[in-house]
C-alpha positions in Angstrom: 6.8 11.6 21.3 6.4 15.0 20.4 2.8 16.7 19.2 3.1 18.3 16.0 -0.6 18.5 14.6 -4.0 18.8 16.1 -7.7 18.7 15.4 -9.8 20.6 17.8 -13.7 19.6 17.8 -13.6 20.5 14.3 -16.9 20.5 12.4 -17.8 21.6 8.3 -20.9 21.3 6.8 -22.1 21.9 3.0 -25.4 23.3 2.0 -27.0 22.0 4.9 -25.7 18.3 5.2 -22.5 18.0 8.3 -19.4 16.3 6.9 -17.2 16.6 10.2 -19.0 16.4 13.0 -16.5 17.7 15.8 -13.6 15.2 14.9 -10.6 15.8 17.4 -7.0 13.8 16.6 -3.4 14.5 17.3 -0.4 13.7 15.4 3.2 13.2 16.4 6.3 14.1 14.5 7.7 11.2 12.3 4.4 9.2 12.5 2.7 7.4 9.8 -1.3 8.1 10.2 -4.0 6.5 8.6 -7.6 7.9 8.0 -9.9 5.4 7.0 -13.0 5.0 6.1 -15.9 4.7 3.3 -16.8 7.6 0.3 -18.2 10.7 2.1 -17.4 10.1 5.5 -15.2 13.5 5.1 -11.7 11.8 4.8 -10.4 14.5 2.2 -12.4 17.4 3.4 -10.3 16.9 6.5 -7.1 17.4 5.0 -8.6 20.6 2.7 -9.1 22.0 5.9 -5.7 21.6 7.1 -4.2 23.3 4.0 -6.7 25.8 3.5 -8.7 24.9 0.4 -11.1 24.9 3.0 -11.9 26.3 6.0 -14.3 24.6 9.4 -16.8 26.2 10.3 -16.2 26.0 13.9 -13.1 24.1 16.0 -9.1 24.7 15.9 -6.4 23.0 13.6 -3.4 23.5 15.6 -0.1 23.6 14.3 3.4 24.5 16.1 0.8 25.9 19.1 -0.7 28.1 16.6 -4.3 27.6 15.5 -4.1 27.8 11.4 -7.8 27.4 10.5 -8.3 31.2 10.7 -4.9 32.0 9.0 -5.1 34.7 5.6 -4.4 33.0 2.1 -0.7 34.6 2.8 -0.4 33.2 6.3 -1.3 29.9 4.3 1.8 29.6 2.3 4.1 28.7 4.9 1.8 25.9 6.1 1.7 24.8 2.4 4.9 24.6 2.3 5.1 22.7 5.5 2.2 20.5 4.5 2.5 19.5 1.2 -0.6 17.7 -0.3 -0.2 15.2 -2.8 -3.5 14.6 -4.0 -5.7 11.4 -5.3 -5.1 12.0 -9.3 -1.1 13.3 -10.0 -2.2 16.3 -11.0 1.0 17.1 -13.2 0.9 20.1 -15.8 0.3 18.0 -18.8 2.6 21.0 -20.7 5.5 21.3 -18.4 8.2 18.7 -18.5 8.3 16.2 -15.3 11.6 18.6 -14.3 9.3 22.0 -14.5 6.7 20.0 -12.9 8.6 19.1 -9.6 10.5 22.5 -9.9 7.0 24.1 -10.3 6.9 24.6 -6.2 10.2 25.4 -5.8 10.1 28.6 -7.6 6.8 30.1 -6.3 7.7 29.1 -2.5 11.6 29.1 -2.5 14.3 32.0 -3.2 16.8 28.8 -4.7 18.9 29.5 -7.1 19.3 27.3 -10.1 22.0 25.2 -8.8 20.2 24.6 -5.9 17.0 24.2 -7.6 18.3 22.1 -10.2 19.8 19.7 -6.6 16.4 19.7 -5.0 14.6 18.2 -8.3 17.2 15.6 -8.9 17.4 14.3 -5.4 13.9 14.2 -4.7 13.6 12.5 -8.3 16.1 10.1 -6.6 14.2 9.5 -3.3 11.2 8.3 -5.3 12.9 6.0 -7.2 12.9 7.7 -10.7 15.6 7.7 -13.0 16.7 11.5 -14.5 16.1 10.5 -18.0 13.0 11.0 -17.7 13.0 14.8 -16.6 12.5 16.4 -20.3 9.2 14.2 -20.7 5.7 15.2 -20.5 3.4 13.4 -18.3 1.5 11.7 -21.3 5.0 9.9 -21.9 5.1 7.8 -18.7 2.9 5.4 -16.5 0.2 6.3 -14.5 2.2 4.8 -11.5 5.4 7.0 -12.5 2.7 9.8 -12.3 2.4 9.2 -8.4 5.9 9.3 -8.0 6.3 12.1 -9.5 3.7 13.7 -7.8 5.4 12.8 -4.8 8.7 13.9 -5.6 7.1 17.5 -6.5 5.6 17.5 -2.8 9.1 15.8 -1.3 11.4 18.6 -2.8 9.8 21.2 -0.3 11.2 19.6 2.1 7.9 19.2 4.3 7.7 18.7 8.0 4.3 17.2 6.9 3.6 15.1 3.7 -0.4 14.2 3.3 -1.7 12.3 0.8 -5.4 11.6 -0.4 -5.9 8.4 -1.7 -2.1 7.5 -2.9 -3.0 4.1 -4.4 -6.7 4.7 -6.0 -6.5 3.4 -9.6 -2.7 1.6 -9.2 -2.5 -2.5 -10.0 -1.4 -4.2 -6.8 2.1 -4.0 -7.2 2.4 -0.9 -8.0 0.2 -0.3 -4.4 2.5 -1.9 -2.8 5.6 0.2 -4.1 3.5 3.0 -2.9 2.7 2.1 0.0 6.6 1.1 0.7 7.7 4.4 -0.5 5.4 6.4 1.6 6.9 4.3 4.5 10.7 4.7 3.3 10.5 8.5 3.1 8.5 8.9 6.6 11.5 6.9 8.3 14.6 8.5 5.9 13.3 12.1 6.0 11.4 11.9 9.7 8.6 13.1 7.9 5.6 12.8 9.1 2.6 11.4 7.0 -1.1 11.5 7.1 -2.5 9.4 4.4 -6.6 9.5 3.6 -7.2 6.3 2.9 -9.8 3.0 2.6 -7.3 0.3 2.6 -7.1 -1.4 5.7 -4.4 -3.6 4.4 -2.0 -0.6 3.9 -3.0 0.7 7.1 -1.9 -2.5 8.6 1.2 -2.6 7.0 3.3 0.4 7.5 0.5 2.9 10.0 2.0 3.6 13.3 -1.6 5.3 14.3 -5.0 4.5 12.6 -7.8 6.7 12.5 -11.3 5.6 11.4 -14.4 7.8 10.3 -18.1 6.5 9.7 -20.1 9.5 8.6 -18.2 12.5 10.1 -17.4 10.9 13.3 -14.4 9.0 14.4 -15.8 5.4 15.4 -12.0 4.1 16.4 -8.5 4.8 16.8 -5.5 3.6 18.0 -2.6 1.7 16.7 -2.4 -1.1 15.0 -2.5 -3.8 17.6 -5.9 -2.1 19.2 -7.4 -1.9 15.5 -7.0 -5.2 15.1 -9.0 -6.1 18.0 -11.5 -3.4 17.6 -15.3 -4.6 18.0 -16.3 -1.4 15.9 -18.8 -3.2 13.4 -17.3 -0.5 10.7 -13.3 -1.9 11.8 -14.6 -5.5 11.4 -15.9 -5.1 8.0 -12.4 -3.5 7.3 -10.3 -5.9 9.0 -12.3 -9.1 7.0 -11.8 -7.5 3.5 -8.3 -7.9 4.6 -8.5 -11.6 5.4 -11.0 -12.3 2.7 -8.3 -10.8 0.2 -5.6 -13.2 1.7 -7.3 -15.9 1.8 
């Protein structure tokens, strides 16, 4: 396995109140990693960090050797496009078409031209499961789930060494979690992309994590991979692990 991410004692606080609390991780190329745990334990915050929307106020984020979390907003746009975030709501331009939506990165990050634009929107259209037709639609025209994919496929077409993703599932009907969760796990394996999903669903975790990381308020209370989670005595893990059992039963 090879390291291709790290978080170095890293710590943020808002007006006052800590969030992190020094949490330190690593992440290896082509794994699926899951960060768990209840509202406000600083799940998200984490990954604003890593992409620069915000910034720790002490501790490293190291990437490719390099530590990012002092980079300038122009040093941040090749980790952007290297870590794409697709984020908890689609967060489409409700007055571009679903083509200018996924081409929207493509033009501000890319030198493409249009032929090879117009290949990167259609295969990663593809990759998600989404049929063309639907390119010269607004966002208002299709389902909410179609929305996620589509927010996916805008992040996919960067062709990211790192896709992260804040919630994927909140507000989606089982089955249409499921088919989520299944594509996040399809594109990490086809694309050897690795993935860092925010997350409080144990039961996805479970399914397709190869590394799960928990956090009860701004500290990591367990990690490991799935066989360890499953035994953890973590009261936090347990309470996790018998939603999961409750829900199957």
């Amino acid at each position: 396995m090879s390291r291709i991410l790290e978080f170095q004692n890293i710590k943020k606080s808002f007006s006052g109140r800590e969030v992190l609390k020094g949490i330190s991780f690593e992440v290896n190329k082509g794994d699926i990693v899951f960060i768990l745990g209840t509202s406000g334990t600083g799940k998200s915050v984490l990954l604003k960090n890593l992409v620069g929307l915000l910034r720790p106020d002490s501790g490293a984020i190291i990437w490719h050797d390099k530590d990012i979390s002092q980079y300038s907003e122009e040093q941040y746009l090749e980790v952007r496009k290297n870590c794409c975030l697709v984020f908890q709501q689609p967060a489409l331009f409700d007055s571009m078409t679903l083509y200018e939506n996924i081409a929207f990165g493509l033009r501000r990050l890319t030198n493409l031209n249009e032929e090879e634009l117009d290949k990167q929107v259609r295969d990663s259209l593809k990759a998600v499961d989404l049929k063309e037709e639907i390119l010269s639609l607004k966002p208002a025209a299709i389902s909410y789930g179609m929305q996620k994919r589509l927010s996916i496929a805008r992040s996919l077409c960067l062709n990211p060494e790192i896709l992260l993703f804040d919630e994927p599932t909140t507000g989606l009907d089982p089955v249409s979690t499921q088919a989520i969760n299944q594509l996040i796990f399809r594109l990490s394996r086809k694309y050897d992309t690795t993935s860092i999903v925010v997350s409080h669903d144990m039961h996805c975790a479970l399914d397709i994590a190869d590394y799960i990381i928990v956090l009860d308020k701004g500290k990591i209370v367990e990690q490991g991979d799935v066989d360890k989670i499953k035994c953890s005595e973590v009261p936090l893990v347990k309470d996790f692990l018998q939603e999961v059992l409750d829900a199957n039963s």
